[in-house]
C-alpha positions in Angstrom: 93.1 -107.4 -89.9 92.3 -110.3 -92.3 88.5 -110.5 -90.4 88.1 -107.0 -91.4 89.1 -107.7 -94.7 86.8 -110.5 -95.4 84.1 -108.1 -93.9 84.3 -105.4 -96.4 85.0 -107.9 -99.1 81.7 -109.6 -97.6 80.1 -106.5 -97.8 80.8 -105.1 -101.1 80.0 -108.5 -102.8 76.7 -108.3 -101.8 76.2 -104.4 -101.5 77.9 -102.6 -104.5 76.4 -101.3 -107.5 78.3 -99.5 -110.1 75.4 -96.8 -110.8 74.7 -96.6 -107.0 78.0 -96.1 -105.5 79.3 -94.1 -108.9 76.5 -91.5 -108.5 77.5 -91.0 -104.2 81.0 -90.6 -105.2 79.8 -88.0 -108.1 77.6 -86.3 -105.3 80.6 -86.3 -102.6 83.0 -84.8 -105.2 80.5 -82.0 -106.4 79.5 -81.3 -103.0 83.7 -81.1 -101.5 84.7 -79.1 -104.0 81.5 -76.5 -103.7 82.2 -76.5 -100.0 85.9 -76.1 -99.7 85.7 -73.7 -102.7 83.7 -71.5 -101.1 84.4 -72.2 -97.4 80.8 -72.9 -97.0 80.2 -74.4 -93.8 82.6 -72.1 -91.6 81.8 -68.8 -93.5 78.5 -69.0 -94.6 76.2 -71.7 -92.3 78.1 -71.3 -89.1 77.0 -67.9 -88.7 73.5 -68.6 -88.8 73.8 -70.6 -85.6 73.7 -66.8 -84.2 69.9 -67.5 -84.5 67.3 -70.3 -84.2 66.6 -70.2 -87.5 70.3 -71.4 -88.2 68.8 -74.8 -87.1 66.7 -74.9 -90.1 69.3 -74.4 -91.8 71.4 -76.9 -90.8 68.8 -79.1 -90.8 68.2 -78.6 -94.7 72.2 -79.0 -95.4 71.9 -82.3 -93.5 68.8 -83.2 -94.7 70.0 -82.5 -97.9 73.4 -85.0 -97.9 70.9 -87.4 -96.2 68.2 -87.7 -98.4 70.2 -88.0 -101.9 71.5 -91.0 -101.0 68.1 -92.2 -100.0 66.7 -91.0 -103.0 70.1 -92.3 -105.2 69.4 -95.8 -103.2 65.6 -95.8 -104.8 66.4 -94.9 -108.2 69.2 -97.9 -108.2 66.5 -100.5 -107.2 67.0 -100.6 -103.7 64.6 -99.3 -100.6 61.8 -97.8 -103.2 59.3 -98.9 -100.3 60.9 -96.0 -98.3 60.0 -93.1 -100.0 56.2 -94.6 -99.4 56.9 -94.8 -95.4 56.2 -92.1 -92.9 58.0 -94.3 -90.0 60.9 -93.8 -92.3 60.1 -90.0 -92.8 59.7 -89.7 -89.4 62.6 -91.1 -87.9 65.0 -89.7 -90.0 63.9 -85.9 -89.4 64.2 -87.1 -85.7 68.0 -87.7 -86.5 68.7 -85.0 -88.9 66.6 -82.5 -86.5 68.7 -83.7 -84.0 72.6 -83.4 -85.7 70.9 -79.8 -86.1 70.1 -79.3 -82.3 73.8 -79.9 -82.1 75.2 -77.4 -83.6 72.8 -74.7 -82.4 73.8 -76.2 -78.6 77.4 -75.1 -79.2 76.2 -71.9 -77.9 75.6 -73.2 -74.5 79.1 -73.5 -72.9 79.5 -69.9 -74.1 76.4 -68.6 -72.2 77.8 -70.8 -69.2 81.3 -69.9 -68.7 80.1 -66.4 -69.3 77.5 -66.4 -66.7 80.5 -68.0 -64.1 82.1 -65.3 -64.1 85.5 -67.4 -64.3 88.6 -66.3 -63.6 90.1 -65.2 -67.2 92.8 -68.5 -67.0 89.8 -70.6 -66.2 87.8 -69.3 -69.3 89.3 -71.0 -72.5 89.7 -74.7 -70.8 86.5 -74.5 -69.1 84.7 -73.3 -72.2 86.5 -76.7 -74.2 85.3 -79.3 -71.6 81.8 -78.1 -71.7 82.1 -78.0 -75.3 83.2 -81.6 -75.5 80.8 -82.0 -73.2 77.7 -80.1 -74.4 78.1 -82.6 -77.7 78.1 -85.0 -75.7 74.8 -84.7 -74.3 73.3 -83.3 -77.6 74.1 -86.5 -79.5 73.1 -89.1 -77.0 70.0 -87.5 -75.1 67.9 -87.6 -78.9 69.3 -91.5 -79.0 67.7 -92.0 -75.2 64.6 -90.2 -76.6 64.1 -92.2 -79.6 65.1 -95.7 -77.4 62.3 -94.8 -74.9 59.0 -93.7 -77.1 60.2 -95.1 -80.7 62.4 -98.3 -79.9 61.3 -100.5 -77.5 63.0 -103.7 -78.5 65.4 -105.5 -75.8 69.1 -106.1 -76.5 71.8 -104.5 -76.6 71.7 -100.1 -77.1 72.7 -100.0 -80.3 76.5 -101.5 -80.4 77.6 -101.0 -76.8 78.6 -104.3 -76.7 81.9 -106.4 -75.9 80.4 -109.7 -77.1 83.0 -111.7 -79.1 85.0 -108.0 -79.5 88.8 -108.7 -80.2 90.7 -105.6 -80.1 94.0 -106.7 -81.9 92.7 -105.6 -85.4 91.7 -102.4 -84.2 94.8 -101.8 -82.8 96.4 -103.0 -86.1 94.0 -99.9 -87.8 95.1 -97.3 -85.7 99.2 -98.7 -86.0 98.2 -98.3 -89.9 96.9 -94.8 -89.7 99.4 -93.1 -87.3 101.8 -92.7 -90.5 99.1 -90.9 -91.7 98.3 -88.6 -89.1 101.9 -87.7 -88.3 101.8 -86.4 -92.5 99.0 -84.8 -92.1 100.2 -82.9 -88.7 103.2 -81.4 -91.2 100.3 -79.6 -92.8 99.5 -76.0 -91.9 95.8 -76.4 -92.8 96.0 -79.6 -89.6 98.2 -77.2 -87.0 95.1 -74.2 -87.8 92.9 -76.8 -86.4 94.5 -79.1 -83.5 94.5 -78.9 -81.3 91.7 -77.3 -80.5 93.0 -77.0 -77.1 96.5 -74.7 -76.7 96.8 -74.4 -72.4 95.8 -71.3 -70.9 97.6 -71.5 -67.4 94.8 -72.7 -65.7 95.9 -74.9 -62.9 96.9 -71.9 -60.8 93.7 -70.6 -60.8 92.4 -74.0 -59.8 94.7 -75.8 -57.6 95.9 -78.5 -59.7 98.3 -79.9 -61.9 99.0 -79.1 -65.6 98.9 -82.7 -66.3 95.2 -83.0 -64.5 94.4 -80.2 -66.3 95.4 -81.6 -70.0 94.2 -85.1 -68.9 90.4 -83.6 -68.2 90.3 -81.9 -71.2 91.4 -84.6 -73.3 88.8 -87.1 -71.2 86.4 -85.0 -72.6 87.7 -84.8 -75.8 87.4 -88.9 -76.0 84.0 -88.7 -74.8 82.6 -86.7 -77.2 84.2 -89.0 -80.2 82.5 -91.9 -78.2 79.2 -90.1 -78.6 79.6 -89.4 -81.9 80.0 -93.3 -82.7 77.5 -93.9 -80.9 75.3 -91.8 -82.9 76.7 -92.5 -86.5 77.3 -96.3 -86.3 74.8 -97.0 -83.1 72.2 -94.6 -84.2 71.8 -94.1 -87.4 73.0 -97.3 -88.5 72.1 -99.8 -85.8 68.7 -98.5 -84.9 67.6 -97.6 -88.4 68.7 -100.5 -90.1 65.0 -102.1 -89.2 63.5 -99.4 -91.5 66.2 -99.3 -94.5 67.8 -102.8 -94.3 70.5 -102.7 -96.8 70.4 -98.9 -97.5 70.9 -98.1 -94.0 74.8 -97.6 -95.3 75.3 -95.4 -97.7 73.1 -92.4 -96.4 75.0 -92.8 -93.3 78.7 -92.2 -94.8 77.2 -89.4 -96.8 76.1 -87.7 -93.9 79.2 -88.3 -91.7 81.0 -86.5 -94.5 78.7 -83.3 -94.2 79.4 -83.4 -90.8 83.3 -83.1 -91.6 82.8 -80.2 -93.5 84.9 -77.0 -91.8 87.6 -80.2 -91.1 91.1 -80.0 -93.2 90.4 -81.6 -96.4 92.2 -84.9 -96.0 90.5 -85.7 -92.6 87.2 -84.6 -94.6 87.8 -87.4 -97.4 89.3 -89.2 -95.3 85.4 -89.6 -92.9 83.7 -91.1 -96.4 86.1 -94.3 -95.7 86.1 -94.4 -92.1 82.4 -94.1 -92.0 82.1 -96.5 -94.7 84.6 -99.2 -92.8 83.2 -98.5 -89.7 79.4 -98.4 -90.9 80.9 -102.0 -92.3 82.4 -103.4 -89.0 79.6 -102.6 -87.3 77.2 -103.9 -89.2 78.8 -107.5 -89.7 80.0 -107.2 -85.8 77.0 -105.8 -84.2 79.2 -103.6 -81.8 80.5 -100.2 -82.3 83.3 -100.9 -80.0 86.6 -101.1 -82.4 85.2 -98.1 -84.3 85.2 -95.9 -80.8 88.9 -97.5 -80.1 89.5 -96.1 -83.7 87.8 -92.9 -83.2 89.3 -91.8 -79.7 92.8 -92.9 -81.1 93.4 -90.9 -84.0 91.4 -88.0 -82.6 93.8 -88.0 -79.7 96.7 -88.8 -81.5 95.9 -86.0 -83.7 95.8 -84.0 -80.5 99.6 -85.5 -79.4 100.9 -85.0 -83.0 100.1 -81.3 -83.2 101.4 -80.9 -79.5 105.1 -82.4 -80.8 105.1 -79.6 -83.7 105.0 -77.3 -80.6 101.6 -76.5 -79.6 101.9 -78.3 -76.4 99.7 -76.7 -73.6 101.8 -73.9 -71.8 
């Protein structure tokens, strides 16, 4: 725990400026309270994902968290050449473009499962793994694009490393933030959301075990947090760094947060410091390993805690 201590501490010494961080934090608040307010994500943008056009949309909203940061990190002083770069244009419409692809592929699994013609058991825990799944794919496949035509440099894919990794202060994070989780899971906004998968008797139709049946669905549930690292801290951290440098950051944790919106507002504040702490570890480290320990723990501890209130899978 002290490393990561001396990280941030490294960090900030070198990183913070008052007007800079002040006017994200301004942003962030203006932005949460507009959204929550007004339930914008879930009532008003999700339901344009009923057309391809909703990817525009999205795209804008991202853009849109993305690009004040950038433009807040040129007013301070810092990355001014940007604006002026259409490798830096470029690339970060590839990303945003792509987070937008996302959510428009959530329609996917529902087009599949229908067209299997499942058995009606079969429908609700099929239609979660290919969920998981579906993001799964839709977060990395841009990140193999990009490494193929746009970043051709050897080394390692963007933090998927164990070089030098200890685990024991990750581990220390995650005995830190299960208190947290296990007040949050008291919550009724935390038990309308986790789990997101509540059992459906599926094994009979399938021929297997309840516990095989919670374990794949909770295998998928881990992967898809591992992608999503892998796209936030690899990504968009790691493999843009070369065009931002020291802005790479900020822009980052501001569009992590967006991404939370439609999340219970403490786990949406809560992604501004985890993406800033892991954006930080991963920087220093070079490896986005601890932050997918960190990731895939709480998510499925989150997961565990709302099963103990009684929404274990039937």
């Amino acid at each position: 725990m002290k490393q990561l201590v001396e990280y941030l501490k490294e960090y900030l010494k070198e990183d913070f400026h008052l007007g800079y961080y002040l006017s994200i934090a301004v942003f962030l608040a203006i932005s949460f309270t507009l959204n929550f307010s007004l339930d914008f994500k879930r009532e008003i943008l999700n339901p344009t994902l009923e057309s391809p056009l909703g990817i525009l949309y999205f795209a804008a909203f991202y853009g849109f968290a993305y690009y004040f940061a950038v433009f807040a990190a040129a007013f301070f002083g810092r990355g001014t050449h940007l604006l002026r770069s259409p490798a830096f244009w470029g690339v970060t419409a590839f990303a945003i473009f792509a987070m937008a692809l996302d959510n428009y592929s959530t329609n996917l699994p529902k087009l599949l499962v229908a067209a299997l013609d499942l058995p009606d058991p079969v429908v609700n825990w099929a239609g979660k793994c290919l969920w998981n799944l579906d993001r799964v794919v839709a977060l990395i496949l841009p990140i193999l694009v990009y490494r193929r035509f746009i970043d051709d440099r050897p080394g390692v894919f963007y933090g998927l490393t164990v070089r030098g990794f200890d685990a024991r202060p990750y581990v220390f994070m995650l005995l830190v933030m299960a208190p947290l989780v296990v007040w949050a899971s008291f919550r009724p906004a935390f038990l309308d959301t986790y789990p997101d998968y509540r059992g459906s008797h599926a094994e009979a139709a399938l021929g297997i075990s309840s516990v095989v049946r919670y374990g794949t669905y909770e295998a998928s549930h881990a992967l898809r947090y591992v992608a999503i690292e892998l796209f936030f801290r690899g990504f968009l951290l790691l493999g843009l760094e070369r065009f931002l440098g020291r802005a790479v950051l900020m822009p980052m944790v501001t569009l992590y947060a967006f991404w939370h919106f439609g999340k219970p507002v403490p786990e949406a504040i809560g992604s501004i410091f985890a993406g800033y702490i892991l954006g930080v570890i991963a920087l220093r480290t070079r490896s986005i390993i601890g932050g997918i320990i960190v990731h895939v723990g709480v998510a499925l501890g989150m997961d565990f805690a709302a099963y103990l209130h009684g929404a274990a899978p039937q």
